[in-house]
C-alpha positions, 0 to 999 in steps of 0.5 A: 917751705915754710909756714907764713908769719901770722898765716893763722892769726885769729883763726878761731874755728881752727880746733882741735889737733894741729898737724904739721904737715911734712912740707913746711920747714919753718913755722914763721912768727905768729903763725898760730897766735890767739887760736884757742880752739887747738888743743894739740900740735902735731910736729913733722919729723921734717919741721926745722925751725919754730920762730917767735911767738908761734903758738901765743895765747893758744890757751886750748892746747892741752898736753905734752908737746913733743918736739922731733930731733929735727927741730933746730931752732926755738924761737922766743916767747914761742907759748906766751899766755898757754895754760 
């Protein structure tokens, strides 16, 4: 299971804390780019892979993001532009 590339691409109205829910394995490119409104992010122990430019311009998120020990492989450029 996987998140699709760019599935949330410009979702402003996502706010908030983002789960990762347990299914997805993969969180593909550009999932979450230019969602300003999350503030924090939520891995699932199950989560594997975090590909390129995931969470750019997300400029919400606030925070220390704690990555499980499953996580496998980080992509690049994965929090361009985050304050």
């Amino acid at each position: 299971m996987q998140v699709e590339s760019k599935l949330f691409m410009y979702c402003y109205e996502l706010k908030g804390v983002l789960l990762i829910p347990i299914t997805p394995i993969q969180i593909q490119n550009y999932a979450f780019t230019n969602c300003y409104s999350i503030n924090k992010v939520v891995f699932s122990n199950k989560t594997r892979d975090i590909l390129d430019y995931t969470f750019t311009n997300c400029t919400g998120l606030t925070g220390q993001l704690i990555f499980p020990d499953n996580v496998k492989s980080f992509g690049n450029s994965m929090f361009v532009n985050c304050t």
